[in-house]
N, C-alpha and C positions, 0 to 999 in steps of 0.2 A: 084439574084445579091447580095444581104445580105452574104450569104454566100459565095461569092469570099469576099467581105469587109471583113469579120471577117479574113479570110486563111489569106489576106493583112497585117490585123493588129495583129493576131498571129506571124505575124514573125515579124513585124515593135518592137512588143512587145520583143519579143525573142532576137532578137538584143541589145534594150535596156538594158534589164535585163543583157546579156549576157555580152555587155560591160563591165556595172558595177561591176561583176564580176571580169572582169579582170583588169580591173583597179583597183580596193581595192586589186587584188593580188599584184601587180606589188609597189601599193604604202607599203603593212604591209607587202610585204615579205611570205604570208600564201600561201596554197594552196588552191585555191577558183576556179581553173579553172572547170568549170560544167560541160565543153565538157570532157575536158579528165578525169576528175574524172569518168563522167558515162563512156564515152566509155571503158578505164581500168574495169570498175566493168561489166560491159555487156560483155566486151570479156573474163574477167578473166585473164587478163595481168598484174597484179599488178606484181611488183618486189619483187623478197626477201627480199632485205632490205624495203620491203612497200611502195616505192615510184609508180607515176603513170609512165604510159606505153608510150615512146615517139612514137611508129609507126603510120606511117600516117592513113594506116585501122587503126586503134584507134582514133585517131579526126574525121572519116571519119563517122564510126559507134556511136560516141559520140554527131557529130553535128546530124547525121539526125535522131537520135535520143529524143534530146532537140528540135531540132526544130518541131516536130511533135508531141511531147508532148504540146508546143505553139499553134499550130496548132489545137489542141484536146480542148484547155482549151479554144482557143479565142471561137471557137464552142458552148461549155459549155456557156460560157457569152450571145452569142446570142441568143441560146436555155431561158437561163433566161431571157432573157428584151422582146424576144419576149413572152413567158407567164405572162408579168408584174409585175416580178420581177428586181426593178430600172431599169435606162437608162444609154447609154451612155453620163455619165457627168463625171466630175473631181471628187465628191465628191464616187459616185455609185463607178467608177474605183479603186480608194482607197481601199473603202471597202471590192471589189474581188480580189481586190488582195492581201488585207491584209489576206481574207478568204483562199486562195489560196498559198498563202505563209504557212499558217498553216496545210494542207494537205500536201502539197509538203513536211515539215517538217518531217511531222510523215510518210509520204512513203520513206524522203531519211532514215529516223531512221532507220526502219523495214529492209530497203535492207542492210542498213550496217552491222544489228545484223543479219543477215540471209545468207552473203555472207559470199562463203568459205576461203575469200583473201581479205576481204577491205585494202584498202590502209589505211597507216600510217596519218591520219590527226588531227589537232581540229576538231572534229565532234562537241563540245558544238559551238564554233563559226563559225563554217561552217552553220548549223543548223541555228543558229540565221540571220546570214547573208541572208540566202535564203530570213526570212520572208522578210528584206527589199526589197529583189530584186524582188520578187513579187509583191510588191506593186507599183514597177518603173512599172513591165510587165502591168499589169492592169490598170494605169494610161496611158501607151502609148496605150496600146492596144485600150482603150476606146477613147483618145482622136483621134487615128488613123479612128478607122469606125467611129469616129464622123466626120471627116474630108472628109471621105469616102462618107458618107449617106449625108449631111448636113441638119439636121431634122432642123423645125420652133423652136428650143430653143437654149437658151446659154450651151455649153457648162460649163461654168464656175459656174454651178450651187452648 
């Protein structure tokens, strides 16, 4: 049953993060959208002029993509707390996702420096942006299966 909670709160997570995302696009005008950035760099749709790929397979390939990468990391979380590495609290969630943001970082680096067509972006504040939004995923993630499980502690630890 743990593990249906974690799949729950990998996307409760995903969504989160995902939002946020697009909402800091929408308000700084950047391109921060995750879904169509990956999907464009996973199909190889970038435009000439380096903009991202508006076709719907492109969001389609993008989302279920990010959300399974969600999916993969809520996993990773639960794999750690059930070996006793932290719990599902507010403080623990932070901290994997802060961990987690910084992975995510150097994997989006590496695909950018490796891909044959990255799109035209800030990658310095694209990059940076991530770490936060990792840190939103991990915090919902966490308070999610905690909401899920409801173990004998606070939260809010």
């Amino acid at each position: 049953m743990k593990f249906l909670d974690a799949v729950v709160a990998g996307i409760a997570g995903t969504i989160a993060m995902t939002a946020f995302l697009y909402l800091l696009s929408f308000v700084t005008h950047r391109v921060m959208k995750v879904v169509r950035i990956l999907g464009t760099m996973l199909l190889n749709r970038t435009h000439p002029d380096g903009s991202l790929s508006e076709l719907t397979g492109t969001k389609v390939a993008g989302t279920l993509a990010h959300y399974a990468a969600g999916i993969f990391f809520a996993i990773i979380y639960l794999a750690l707390w059930n070996s006793g590495v932290g719990l599902p609290t507010a403080s623990w969630g932070l901290l994997f996702g802060l961990a987690h943001g910084l992975v995510a970082m150097v994997i989006w680096y590496f695909f950018f420096m490796v891909h044959p067509r990255p799109p035209i972006i800030r990658l310095r504040t694209y990059l940076t942006t991530l770490i936060f939004a990792h840190i939103i995923y991990g915090f919902v993630m966490s308070y999610t299966f905690y909401l899920l499980t409801q173990p004998d502690y606070s939260f809010w630890q």
